[in-house]
C-alpha positions as semicolon CSV with decimal commas, in nm:
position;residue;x (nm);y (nm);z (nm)
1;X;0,000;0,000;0,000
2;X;0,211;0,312;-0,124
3;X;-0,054;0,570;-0,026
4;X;-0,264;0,587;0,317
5;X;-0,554;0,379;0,174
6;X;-0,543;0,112;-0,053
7;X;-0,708;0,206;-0,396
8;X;-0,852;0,015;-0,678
9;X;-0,658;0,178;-0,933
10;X;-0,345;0,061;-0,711
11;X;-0,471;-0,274;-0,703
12;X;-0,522;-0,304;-1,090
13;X;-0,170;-0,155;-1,164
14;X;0,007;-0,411;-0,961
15;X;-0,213;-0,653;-1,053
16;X;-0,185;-0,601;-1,464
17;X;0,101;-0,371;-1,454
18;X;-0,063;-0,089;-1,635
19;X;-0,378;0,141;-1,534
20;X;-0,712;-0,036;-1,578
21;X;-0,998;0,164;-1,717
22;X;-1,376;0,083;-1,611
23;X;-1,668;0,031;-1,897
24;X;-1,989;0,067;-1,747
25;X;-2,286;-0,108;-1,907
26;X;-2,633;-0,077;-1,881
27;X;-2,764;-0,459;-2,033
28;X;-3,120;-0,445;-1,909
29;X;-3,141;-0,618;-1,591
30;X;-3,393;-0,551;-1,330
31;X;-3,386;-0,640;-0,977
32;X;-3,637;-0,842;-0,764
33;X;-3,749;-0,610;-0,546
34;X;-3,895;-0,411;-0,849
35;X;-4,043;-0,700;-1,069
36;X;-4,280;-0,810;-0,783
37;X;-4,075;-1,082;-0,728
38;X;-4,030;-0,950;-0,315
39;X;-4,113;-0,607;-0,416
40;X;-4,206;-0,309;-0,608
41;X;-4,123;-0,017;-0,541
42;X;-3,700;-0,104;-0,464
43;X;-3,456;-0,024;-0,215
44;X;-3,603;0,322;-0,028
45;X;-3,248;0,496;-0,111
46;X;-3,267;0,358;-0,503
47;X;-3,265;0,575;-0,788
48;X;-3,066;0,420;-1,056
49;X;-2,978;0,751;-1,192
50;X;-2,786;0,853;-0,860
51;X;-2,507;0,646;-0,959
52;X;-2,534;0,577;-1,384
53;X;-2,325;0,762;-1,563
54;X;-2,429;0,859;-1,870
55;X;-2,296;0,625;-2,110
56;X;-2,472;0,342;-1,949
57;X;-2,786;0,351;-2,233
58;X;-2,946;0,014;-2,210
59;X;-3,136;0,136;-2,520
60;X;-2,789;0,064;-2,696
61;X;-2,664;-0,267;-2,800
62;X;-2,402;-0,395;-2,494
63;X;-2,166;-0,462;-2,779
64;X;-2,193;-0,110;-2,856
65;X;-2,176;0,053;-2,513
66;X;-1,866;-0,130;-2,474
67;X;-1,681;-0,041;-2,779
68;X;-1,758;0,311;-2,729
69;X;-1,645;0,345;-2,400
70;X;-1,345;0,204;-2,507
71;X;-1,292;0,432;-2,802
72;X;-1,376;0,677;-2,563
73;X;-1,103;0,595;-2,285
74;X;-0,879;0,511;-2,567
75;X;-0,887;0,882;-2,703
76;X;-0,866;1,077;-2,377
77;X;-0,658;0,872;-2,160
78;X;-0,436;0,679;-2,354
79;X;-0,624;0,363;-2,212
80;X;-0,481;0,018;-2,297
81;X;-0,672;-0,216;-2,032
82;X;-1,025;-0,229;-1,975
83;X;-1,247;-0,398;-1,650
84;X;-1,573;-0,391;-1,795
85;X;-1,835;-0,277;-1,526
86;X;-2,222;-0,421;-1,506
87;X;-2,309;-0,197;-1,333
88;X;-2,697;-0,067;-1,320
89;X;-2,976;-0,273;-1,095
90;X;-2,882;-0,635;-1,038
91;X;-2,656;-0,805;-1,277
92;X;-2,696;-1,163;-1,212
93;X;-3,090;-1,171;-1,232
94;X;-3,138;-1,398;-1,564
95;X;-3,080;-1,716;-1,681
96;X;-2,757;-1,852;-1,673
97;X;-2,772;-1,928;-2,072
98;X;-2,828;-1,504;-2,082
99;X;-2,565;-1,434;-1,847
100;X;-2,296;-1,669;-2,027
101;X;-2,360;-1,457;-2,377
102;X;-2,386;-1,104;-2,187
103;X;-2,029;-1,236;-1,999
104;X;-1,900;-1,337;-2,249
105;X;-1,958;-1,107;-2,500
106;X;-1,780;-0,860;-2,278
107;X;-1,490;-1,074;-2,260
108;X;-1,411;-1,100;-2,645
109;X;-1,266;-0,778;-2,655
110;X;-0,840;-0,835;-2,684
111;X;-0,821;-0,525;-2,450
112;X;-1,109;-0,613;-2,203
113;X;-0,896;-0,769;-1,873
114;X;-1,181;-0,829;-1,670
115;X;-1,536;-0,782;-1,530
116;X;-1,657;-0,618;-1,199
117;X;-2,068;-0,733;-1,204
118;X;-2,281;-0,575;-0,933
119;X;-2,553;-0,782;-0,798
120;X;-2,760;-0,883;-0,501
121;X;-2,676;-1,147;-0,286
122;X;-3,064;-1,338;-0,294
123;X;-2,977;-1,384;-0,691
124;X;-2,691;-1,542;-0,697
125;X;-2,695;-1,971;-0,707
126;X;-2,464;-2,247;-0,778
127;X;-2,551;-2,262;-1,152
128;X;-2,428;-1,877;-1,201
129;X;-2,125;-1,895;-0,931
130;X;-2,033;-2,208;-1,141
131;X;-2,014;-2,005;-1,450
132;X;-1,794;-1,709;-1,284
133;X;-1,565;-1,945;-1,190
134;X;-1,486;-2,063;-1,532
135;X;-1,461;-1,720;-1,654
136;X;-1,190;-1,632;-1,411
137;X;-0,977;-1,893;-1,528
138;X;-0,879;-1,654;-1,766
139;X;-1,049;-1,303;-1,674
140;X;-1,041;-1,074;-1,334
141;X;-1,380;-1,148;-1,225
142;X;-1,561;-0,912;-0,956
143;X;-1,876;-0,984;-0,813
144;X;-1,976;-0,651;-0,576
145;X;-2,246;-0,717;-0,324
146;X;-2,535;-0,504;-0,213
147;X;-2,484;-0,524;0,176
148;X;-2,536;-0,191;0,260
149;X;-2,561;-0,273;0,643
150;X;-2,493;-0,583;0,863
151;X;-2,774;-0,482;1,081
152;X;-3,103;-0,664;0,973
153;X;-3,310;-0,381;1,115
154;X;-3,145;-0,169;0,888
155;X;-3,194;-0,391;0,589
156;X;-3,589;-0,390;0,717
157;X;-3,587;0,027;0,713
158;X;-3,459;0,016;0,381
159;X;-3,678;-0,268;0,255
160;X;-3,384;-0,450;0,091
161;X;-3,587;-0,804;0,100
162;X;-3,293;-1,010;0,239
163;X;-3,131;-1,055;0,559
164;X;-2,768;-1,031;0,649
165;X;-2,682;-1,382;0,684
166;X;-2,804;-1,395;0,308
167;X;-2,550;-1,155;0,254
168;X;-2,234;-1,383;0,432
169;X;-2,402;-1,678;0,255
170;X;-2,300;-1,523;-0,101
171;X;-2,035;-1,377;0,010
172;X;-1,838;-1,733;0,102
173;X;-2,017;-1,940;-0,190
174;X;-1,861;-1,704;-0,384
175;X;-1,507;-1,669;-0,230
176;X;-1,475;-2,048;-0,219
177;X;-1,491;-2,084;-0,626
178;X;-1,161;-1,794;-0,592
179;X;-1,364;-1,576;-0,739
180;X;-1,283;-1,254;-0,586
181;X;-1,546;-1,068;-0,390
182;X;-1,682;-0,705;-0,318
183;X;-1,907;-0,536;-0,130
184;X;-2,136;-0,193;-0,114
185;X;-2,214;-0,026;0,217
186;X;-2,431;0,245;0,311
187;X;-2,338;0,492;0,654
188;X;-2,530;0,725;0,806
189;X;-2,851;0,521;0,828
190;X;-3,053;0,677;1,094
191;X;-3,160;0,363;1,276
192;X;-2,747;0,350;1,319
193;X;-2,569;0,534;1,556
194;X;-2,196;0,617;1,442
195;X;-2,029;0,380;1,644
196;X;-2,226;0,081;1,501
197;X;-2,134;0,182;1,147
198;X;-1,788;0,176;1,216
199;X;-1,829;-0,118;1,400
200;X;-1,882;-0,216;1,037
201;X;-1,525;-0,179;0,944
202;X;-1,461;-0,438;1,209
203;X;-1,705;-0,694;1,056
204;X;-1,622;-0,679;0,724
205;X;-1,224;-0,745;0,865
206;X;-1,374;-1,090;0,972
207;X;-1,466;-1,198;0,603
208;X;-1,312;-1,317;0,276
209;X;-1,393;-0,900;0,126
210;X;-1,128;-0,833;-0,124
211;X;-1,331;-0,473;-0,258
212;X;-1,536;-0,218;-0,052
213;X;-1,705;0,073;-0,172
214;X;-1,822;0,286;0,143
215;X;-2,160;0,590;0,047
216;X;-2,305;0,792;0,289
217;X;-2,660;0,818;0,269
218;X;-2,797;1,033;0,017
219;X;-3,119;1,203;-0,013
220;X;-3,216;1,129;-0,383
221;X;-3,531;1,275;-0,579
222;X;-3,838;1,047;-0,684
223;X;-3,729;0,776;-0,406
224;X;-3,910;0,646;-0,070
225;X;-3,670;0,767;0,130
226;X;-3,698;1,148;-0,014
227;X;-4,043;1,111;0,080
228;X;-3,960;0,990;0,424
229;X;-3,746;1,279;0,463
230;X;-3,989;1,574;0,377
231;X;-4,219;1,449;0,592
232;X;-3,962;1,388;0,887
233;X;-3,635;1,523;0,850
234;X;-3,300;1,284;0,972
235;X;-2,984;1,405;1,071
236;X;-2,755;1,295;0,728
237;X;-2,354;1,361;0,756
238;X;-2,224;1,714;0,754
239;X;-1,921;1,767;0,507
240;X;-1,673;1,784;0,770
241;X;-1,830;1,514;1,010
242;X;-1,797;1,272;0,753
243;X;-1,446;1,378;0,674
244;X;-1,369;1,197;0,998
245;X;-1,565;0,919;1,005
246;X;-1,406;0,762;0,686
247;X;-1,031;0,862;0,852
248;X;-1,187;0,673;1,134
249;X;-1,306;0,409;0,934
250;X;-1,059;0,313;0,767
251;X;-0,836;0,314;1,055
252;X;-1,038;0,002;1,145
253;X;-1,057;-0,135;0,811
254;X;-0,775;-0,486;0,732
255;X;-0,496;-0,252;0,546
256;X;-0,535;-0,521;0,248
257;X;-0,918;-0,460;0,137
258;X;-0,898;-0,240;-0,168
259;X;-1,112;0,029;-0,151
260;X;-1,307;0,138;-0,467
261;X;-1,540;0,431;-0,306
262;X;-1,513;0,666;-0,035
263;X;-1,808;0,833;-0,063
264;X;-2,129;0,850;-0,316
265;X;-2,140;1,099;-0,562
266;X;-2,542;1,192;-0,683
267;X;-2,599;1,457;-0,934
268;X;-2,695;1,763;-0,845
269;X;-3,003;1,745;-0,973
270;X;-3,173;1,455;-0,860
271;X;-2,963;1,535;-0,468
272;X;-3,191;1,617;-0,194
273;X;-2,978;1,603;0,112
274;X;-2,660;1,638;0,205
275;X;-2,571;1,898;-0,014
276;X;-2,183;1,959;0,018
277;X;-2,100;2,120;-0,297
278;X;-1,774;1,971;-0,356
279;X;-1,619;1,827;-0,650
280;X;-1,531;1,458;-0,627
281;X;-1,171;1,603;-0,698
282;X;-1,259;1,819;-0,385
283;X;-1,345;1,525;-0,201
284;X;-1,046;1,312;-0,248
285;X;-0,779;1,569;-0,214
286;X;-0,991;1,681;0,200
287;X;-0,979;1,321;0,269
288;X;-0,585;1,265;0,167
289;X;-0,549;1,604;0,369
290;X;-0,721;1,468;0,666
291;X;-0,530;1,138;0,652
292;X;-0,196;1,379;0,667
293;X;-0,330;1,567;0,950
294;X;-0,419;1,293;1,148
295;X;-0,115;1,079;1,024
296;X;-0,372;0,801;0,938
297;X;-0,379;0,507;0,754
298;X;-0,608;0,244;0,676
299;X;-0,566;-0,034;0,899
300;X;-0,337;0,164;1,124
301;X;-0,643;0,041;1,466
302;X;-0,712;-0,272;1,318
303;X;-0,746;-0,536;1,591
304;X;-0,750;-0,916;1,621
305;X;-1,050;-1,114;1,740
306;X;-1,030;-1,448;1,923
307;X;-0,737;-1,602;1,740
308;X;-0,763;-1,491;1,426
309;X;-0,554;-1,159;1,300
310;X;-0,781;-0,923;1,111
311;X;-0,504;-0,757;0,995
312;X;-0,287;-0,914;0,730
């Protein structure tokens, strides 16, 4: 770790040796608590658009969406290396037969090194961890998990549809086949004091996480939780407050979990609450500051629990 935090674009250089670009895709998926299948109206912090960017047109062929991202990258960065990113709803909710063409399809690119696929952990089964693992004989595979809290009455307020032990169930089927494993966390919930979401950090230490992508919660237009939050306003992080959480956070956090996202990133538009008016530039540069300040580093108040060392 040559920095005070572990990055993904760290990761991927000594990994591959050169910088790895992300593709994201839109190919059409849906997710099961929007079909009916254990719900309708989603997630009460989801709004797809707080976190698409706008390439991802699932109007547009994948084939298509992928070769002009690459073009893209390829013209303004000099990019040579490409991790192709599913990355709207839930990626793994289809057939297998569909997922082995979208997969693949993604993987017949010469320049295409990879894919990161972002999914719940209620649709994942043998049949489709079976097929990951043949693709990363010869591919980075990624699969990112939804777990957005380890507290189930958290994953009631939010009316994610599964519990948490559904969550460590993927999460191991998974790690077993070596297929490498991520997961997506939300802080700042308000049935969550502060000290049991970093008490997060020390939970995720315990498990086989290779990835972690840390939001606060967000406010977003046209969602349940936006109309939670007119009616009864919650406390949501405060620019500087949540400065020092993540320092403290990732203090706690195993030194060798890669860390993909600090914080989430909404447009303007659609972004209700908080409103800190930064850049993401902005962002990064007060949280390498406040690392300095501090002299921080991630792992730097790890600890060990029973005999096994959470930090290695």
């Amino acid at each position: 770790m040559k920095n005070r935090y572990y990055s993904f674009g760290e990761y991927l250089k000594e990994i591959f040796g050169k910088k790895v670009y992300k593709v994201n895709v839109d190919a059409g998926f849906t997710c099961p608590n929007r079909d009916g299948t254990i719900g309708v109206t989603g997630c009460i912090y989801c709004n797809n658009a707080s976190f698409r960017p706008p390439s991802c047109e699932p109007t547009k062929p994948l084939k298509d969406q992928i070769l002009d991202g690459i073009e893209y990258l390829k013209g303004r960065y000099k990019a040579k290396a490409f991790l192709v990113y599913f990355q709207p709803y839930t990626n793994t909710y289809a057939p297998v037969e569909h997922l082995e063409r979208l997969y693949k399809e993604a993987l017949s690119f010469p320049e295409v090194v990879g894919l990161a696929i972002g999914t719940r952990p209620d649709c994942v089964d043998s049949e489709k961890l079976n097929l990951l693992k043949e693709l990363s004989r010869t591919h980075m595979i990624i699969v990112e998990y939804g777990m957005q809290s380890m507290y189930d009455k958290s994953l009631k307020y939010v009316m994610r549809g599964h519990d948490y032990a559904t969550f460590l169930k993927a999460v191991y089927d998974t790690h077993e086949r070596g297929i490498l494993v991520g997961a997506h966390i939300i802080v700042g919930l308000p049935t969550e004091t502060r000290e049991e979401s970093l008490a997060m950090a020390d939970e995720i230490n315990r498990h086989p996480i290779k990835f972690l992508k840390i939001h606060q919660l967000q406010v977003i237009k046209d969602t349940v939780l936006a109309l939670i939050y007119e009616k009864r306003p919650f406390k949501v992080f405060e620019y500087e407050e949540y400065l020092d959480f993540v320092i403290d956070f990732l203090e706690r956090l195993r030194p060798d979990i890669v860390i993909q996202r600090l914080f989430a990133t909404a447009p303007e538009e659609i972004l209700i609450a908080p409103k800190w008016n930064r850049s993401k530039q902005q962002i990064l540069n007060d949280i390498d500051k406040k690392l300095e300040e501090r002299n921080a580093r991630q792992g730097s108040k790890c600890t060990s629990v029973g005999d096994r060392a959470l930090c290695y």
